[in-house]
N, C-alpha and C positions, 0 to 999 in steps of 0.2 A: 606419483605416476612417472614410469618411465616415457626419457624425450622418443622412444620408439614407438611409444603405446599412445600416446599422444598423436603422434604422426600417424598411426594405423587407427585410430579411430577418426581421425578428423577424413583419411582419405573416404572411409566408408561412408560417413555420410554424405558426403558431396561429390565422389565419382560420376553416379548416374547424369548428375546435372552440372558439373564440367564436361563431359564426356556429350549431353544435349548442348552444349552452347557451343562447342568446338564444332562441333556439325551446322547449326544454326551460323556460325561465321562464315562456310563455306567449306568443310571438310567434309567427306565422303565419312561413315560411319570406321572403318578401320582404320582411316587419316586421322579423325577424329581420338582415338582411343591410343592413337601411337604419340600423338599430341599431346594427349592430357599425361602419358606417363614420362614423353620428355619434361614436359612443365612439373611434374610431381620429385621426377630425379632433381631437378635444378632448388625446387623447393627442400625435398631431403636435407640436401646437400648444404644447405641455410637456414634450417630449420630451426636455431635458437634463435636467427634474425628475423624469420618469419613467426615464431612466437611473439617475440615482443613487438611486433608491428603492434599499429595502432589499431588498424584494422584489417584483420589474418586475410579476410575473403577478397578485399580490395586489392592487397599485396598479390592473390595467387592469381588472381583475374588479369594482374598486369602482367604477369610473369606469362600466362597462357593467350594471350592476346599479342605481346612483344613473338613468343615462339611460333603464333601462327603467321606475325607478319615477316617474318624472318625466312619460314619455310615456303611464302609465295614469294621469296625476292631469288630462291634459284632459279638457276636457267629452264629446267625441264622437272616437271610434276607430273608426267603421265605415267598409264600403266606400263607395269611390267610385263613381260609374259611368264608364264609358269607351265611346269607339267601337266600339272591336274587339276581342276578346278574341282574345290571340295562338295561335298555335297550339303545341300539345304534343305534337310525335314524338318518339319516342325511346321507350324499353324502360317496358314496363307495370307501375307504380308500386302496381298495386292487390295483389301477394304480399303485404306484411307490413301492410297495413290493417287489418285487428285486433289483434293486435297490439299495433301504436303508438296505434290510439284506446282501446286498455287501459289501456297506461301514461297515454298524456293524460288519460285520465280520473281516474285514481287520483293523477294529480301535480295534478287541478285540484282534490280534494277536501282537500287540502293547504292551510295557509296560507300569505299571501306569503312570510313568514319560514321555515316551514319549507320551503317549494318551493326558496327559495330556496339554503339551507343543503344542500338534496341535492344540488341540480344542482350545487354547486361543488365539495360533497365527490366525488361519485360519478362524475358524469362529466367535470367540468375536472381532476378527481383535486388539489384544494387540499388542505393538511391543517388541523387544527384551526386554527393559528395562523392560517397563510394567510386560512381563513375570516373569521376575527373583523378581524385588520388589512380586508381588502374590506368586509365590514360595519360594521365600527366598535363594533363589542360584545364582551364577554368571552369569552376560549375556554370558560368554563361554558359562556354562553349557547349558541353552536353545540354542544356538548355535550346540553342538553338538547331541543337545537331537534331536531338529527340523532334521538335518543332516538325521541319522542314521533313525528317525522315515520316514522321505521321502523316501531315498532308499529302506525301506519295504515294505512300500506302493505301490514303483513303483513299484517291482516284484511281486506282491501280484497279481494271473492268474485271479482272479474275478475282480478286477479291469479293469485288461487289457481287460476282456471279454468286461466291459460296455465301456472303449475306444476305443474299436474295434481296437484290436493291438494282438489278442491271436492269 
């Protein structure tokens, strides 16, 4: 197999939930998707190095976690203006808006560290190890990060609202 085909099958399967975890970090969905293809160029671009990592997924997570924290250390992240704003048909997106601005809110009361440490545990489904190699820090450390970031969660009253426990 070509090192291209390689590279273009692995982004297919893992785009969507790269692309959900850069969102889950703190990206808007289009911040999110410019994110995942600056980390995917830089991946390209090291792609026999990101082959033989030990572990590919753990390698790309650091790579897209390093780029997101990189991108909140500019001065200015707001909108731009534009001429037009495109238009939006298609199936109405407003069902699960509570919901998701529940969870956003409960994952922004979180710190980078620990935001960070769920979204990889829980929904990239990394495990401990995986963790720390992306991070660069002890599997304690994810250890206590996950911890701490749990019990917030659990107290966090919007939550409980949508578990029906308030």
């Amino acid at each position: 197999m070509h090192a291209d085909d390689d590279f273009s099958d692995w982004v297919g399967a893992r785009w969507p939930r790269l692309v959900r975890s850069a969102v889950l970090l703190g990206c808007v969905p289009a911040e999110a998707e410019d994110l995942v293809q600056t980390t995917l160029e830089r991946c390209l671009v090291n792609w026999q190095k990101v082959r033989l990592a030990e572990d590919r997924d753990a390698y790309v997570y650091r790579v897209l976690v390093n780029a997101f924290i990189s991108s909140r250390r500019r001065r200015w992240i707001g909108e731009r203006p534009t001429a037009a704003v495109p238009d939006r048909s298609g199936p109405d997106e407003t069902v699960s808006v509570d919901e998701r601005d529940a969870v956003m809110r409960a994952l922004d009361q979180l710190t980078v560290n620990q935001r960070t440490a769920v979204v990889l545990r829980y929904y990239s489904h990394l495990g401990e190890k995986q963790i720390a190699v992306a991070l660069g820090v002890a599997p304690g450390t994810v250890k206590s990060r996950l911890s701490r970031a749990l019990k917030s969660l659990a107290q966090d009253p919007d939550l409980a609202e949508l578990r029906g426990t308030s």
